[in-house]
N, C-alpha and C positions, 0 to 999 in steps of 0.2 A: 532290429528294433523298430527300423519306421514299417516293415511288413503289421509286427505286431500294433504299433499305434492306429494302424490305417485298419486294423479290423473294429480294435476297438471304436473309432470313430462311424464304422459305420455300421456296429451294433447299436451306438447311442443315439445315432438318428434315429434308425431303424424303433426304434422302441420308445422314444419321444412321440413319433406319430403314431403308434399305436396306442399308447397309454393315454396322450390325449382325444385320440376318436373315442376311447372307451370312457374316460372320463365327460367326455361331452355328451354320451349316450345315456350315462347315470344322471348328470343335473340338469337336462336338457328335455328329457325323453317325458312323455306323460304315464303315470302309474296310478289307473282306474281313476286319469282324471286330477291325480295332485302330484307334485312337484318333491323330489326327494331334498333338502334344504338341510339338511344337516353335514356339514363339511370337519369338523370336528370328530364326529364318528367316522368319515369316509381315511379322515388320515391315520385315524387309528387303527382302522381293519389295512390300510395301506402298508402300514410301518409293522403289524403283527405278519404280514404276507412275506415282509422282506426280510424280516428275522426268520420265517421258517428255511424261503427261499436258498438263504445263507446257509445257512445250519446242514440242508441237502447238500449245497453245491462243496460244502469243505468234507461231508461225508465222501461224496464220491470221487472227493480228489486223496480221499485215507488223513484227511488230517486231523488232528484232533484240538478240540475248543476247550481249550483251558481258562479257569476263574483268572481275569485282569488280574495285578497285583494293585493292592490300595492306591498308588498313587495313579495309575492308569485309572483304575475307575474314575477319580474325582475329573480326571482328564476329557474322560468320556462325559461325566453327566454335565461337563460347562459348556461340552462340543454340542452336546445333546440339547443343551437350553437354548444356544444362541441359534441352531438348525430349526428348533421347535418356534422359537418366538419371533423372529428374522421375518419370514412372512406376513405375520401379525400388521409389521411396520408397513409392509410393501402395501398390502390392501388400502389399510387405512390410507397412506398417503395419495390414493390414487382420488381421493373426493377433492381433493386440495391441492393437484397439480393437473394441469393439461396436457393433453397426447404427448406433440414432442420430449416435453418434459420427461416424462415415463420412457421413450424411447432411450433417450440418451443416460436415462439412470439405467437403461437395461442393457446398454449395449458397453456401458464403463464398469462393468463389474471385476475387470482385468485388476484397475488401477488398487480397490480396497485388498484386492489379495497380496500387491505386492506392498501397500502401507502397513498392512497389520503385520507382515510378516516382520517386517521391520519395526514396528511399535512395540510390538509383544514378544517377537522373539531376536531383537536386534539382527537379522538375519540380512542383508544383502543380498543378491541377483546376481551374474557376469552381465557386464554393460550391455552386449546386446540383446538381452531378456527384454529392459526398456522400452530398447528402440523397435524391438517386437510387437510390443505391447500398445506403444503408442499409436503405432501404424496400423494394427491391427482394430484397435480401439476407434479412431478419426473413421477409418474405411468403412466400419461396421454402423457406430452411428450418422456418417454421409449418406449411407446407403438409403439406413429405414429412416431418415429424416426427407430425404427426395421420395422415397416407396412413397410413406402418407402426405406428402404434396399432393400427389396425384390420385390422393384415395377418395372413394365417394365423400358423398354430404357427410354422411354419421360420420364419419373421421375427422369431417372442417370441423363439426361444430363442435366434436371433443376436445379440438385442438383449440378452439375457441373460449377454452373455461382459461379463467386466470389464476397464476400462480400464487401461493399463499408462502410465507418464512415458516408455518407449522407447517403446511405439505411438504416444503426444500426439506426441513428438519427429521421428519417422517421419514421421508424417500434418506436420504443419509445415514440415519441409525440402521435401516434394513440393507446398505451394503456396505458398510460397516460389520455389522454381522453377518453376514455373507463373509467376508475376508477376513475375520474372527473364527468362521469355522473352516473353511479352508487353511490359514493359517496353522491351525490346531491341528489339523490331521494331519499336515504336514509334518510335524514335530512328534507326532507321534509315530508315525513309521518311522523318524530318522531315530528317538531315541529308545524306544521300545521293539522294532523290527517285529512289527504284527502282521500278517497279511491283511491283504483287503477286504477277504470274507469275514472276516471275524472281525473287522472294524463294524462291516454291514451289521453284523447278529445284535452286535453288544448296542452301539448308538441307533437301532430300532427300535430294541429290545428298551434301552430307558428312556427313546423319545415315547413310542405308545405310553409306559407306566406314567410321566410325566401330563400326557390328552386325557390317560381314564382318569386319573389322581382331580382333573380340573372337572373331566366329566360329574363325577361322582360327588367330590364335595364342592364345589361355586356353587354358593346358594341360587345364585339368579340365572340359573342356566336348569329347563328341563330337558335340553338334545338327547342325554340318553337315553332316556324313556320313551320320549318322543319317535327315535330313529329305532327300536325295538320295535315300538309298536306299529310304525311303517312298514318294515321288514315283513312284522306279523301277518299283519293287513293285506301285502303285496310280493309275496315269495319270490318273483321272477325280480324282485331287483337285488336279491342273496347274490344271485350267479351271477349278476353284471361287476357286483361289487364286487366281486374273488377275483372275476377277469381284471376287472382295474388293479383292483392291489396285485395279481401276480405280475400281467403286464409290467407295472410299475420297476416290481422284485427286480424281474431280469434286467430291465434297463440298470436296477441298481447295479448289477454284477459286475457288468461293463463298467459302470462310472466308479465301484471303487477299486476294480481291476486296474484302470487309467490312473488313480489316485496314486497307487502304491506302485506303478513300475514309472510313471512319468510326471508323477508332480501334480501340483494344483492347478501350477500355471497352464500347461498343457489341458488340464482339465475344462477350467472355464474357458479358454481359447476354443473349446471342441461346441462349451455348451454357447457361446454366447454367439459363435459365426454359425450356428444350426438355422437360425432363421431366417440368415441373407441368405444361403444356400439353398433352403427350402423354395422361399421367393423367386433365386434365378433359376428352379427347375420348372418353378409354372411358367415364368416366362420360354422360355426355351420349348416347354412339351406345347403352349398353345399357342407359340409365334409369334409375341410380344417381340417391343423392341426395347433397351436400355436407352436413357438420354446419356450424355456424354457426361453428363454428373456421373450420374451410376456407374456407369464403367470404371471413372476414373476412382470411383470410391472402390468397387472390383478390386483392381489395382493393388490398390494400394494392403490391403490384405492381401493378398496373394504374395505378394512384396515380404508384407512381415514372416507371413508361413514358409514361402522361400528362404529366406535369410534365417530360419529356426532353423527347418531342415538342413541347409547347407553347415552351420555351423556347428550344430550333431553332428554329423558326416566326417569335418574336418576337425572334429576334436576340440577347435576354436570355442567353446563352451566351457572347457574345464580351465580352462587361463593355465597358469604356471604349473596346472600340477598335472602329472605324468602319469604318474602310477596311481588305477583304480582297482577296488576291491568288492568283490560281489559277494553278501554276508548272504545267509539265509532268509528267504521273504522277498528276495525280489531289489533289493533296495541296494542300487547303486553309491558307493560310497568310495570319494577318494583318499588318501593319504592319511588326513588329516580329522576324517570319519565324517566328513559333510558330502552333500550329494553334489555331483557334478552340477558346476556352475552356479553354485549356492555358496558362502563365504557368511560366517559368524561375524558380525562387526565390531562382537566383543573382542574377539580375540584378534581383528589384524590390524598389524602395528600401522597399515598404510592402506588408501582405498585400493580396491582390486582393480586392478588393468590387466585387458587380456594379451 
C-alpha cells in the first residue's frame, strides 16, 4: 500500500507541473496580439476533458459506468457545487487579504477537511490523524512563510496589502468548501462503494453542465461568445486548450485514484506539501541553502509523514479493531464498516483511543 501511495504521489506532482506550465501557456502566451481571458470556458473544456478522460480510463480497465442511484446523484451535484463555487471564494478573497495571509490559508487546508468531516458527518479520526495534521500543517505554513520573507520586492509589497474581516471571511468560506467536498467524497465511497473513475466522470460531468448552464443564461456575462469567437479567430489556442484539460484529466486520475484507496486526508496532505517539495528541489538542483527556520519547519513534516507512515505499518491506525474487510472498490473497511482509523461519533459510546 505505501508502494501504491508513493506512485500516486508522484503522479500528482508529476502532473501538477505540467498542467500548470500548460496552463500558464494558455493565459500568459500572446494570440495575434491579445490575451485569452476567459477562465470560465477554460474550466469547462477542463471538466469535459476529465469526464472523457474517466470514461476511457474505466473502459480499459472493463468496467462498467452505471446511472448513480437518485440519492447519489443529489450527493454528487452538492459535491459538484461546493468544488465549482470554492474557487470563486478563493479569488475573490485574495483583493482583500496579503501574501502571508493567502499562504497560510493555503497551507491549512488539512484542518477544514478534518472539521467538516465531523460537522457534516459526525465522523471522527484515530488521534494521531491530528497530531499528523497539525504537524504537518505548522511545518508547511513555517516553511512558505520564511520562503516569502526572503522573496523579492513583488512579494514584500504583496505582503504589504492589509487584511480586511471580508477578505478573512472570503478566504474561510473557500476552505470551508474545500473540506465540504472533500468531506463528501469521502462518504460517498464509504457508503456507496464507487470507484474513483466514475466519481471523476459523474462530478465533471455536472460541474461542466453547472459553468455552461452560467455561461449561457447570466445575463451579464458574454464569455461564451466571446471565447468562441477567440477560438475562431486564433485556432492554435484549440490545441493548447485540450493539452490543458487533458493534462489536467490525468492528474485527475491520480487524485481520485488517491481519494478512493487512501482517503481525503492522505489526499490534501499530498496536495498541500507539493509546494514545499517543489521549492526544496530548486534549492537543492541550484545550491541554495535552507536557514535553520526552514529546516526546522522540513522537520517537522517529515515528522508527521513519518509517524502516518509508521502507524499504517503497525496497524496503530485501526485502534481496537482487528478484523478488516476489503469490499469491492478499493475501500478498506473494518468490522464495524468504517474505514480504518475513521470512527462514527454517532455511534461511539466513548471517544476513540488507540
Amino acid at each position: 500500500m505505501i508502494g501504491e501511495l508513493a506512485v500516486c504521489v508522484v503522479g500528482i506532482y508529476a502532473c501538477f507541473l505540467t498542467w500548470q506550465l500548460t496552463q500558464e501557456s494558455v493565459t500568459t502566451q500572446s494570440y495575434g496580439g491579445q490575451k485569452f481571458r476567459y477562465f470560465v470556458f477554460l474550466n469547462v473544456a477542463q471538466s469535459l476533458c476529465a469526464s472523457l478522460v474517466g470514461y476511457i480510463y474505466l473502459s480499459l480497465r472493463r468496467k462498467k459506468l452505471d446511472l448513480p442511484p437518485p440519492a447519489l446523484q443529489r450527493i454528487y451535484l452538492r459535491c459538484s457545487l461546493f468544488s465549482t463555487v470554492a474557487p470563486l471564494f478563493g479569488y475573490a478573497s485574495l483583493k482583500h487579504i496579503d501574501y502571508p495571509t493567502m499562504i497560510l490559508g493555503k497551507s491549512c487546508k488539512l484542518v477544514p477537511v478534518l472539521l467538516m468531516n465531523f460537522l457534516i458527518y459526525r465522523r471522527t479520526f484515530a488521534w494521531h490523524k491530528y497530531v499528523v495534521v497539525a504537524l504537518i500543517t505548522t511545518g508547511v505554513s513555517c516553511f512558505m512563510l520564511l520562503h516569502q520573507q526572503e522573496g523579492d520586492e513583488g512579494s514584500a509589497k504583496r505582503g504589504g496589502k492589509t487584511n480586511s474581516l471580508y477578505g478573512l471571511a472570503l478566504l474561510a468560506i473557500n476552505l470551508l468548501m474545500d473540506g465540504a467536498t472533500n468531506s463528501t467524497q469521502d462518504q460517498i465511497f464509504h457508503r456507496f462503494k464507487v470507484s474513483g473513475s466514475s466519481m471523476m466522470v459523474f462530478m465533471n460531468l455536472i460541474s461542466s453542465t453547472l459553468m455552461a448552464l452560467y455561461l449561457l443564461l447570466y445575463p451579464f456575462t458574454t464569455e461564451l461568445g466571446d471565447a468562441l469567437a477567440f477560438c475562431a479567430a486564433h485556432p492554435r489556442i484549440i490545441y493548447d486548450i485540450l493539452l490543458f484539460g487533458f493534462c489536467g484529466a490525468i492528474g485527475q486520475c491520480f487524485i481520485f485514484h488517491t481519494l478512493e484507496r487512501f482517503g481525503a486526508v492522505s489526499l490534501v496532505t499530498v496536495t498541500v506539501t507539493r509546494k514545499m517539495f517543489s521549492i526544496l528541489l530548486s534549492f537543492f538542483w541550484f545550491d541554495h541553502h535552507l536557514t535553520i527556520g526552514q529546516w526546522g519547519a522540513v522537520g517537522l513534516v517529515f515528522v508527521g509523514i513519518g509517524m502516518e507512515a509508521y502507524m499504517k505499518r503497525s496497524g496503530a491506525d485501526k485502534g481496537k479493531v482487528v478484523k478488516t474487510t476489503v469490499l469491492q472498490g478499493g475501500s478498506a473497511l473494518n468490522q464495524n464498516g468504517k474505514q480504518d482509523g475513521m470512527i462514527d461519533s454517532r455511534k461511539a459510546d466513548k471517544p476513540h483511543q488507540s
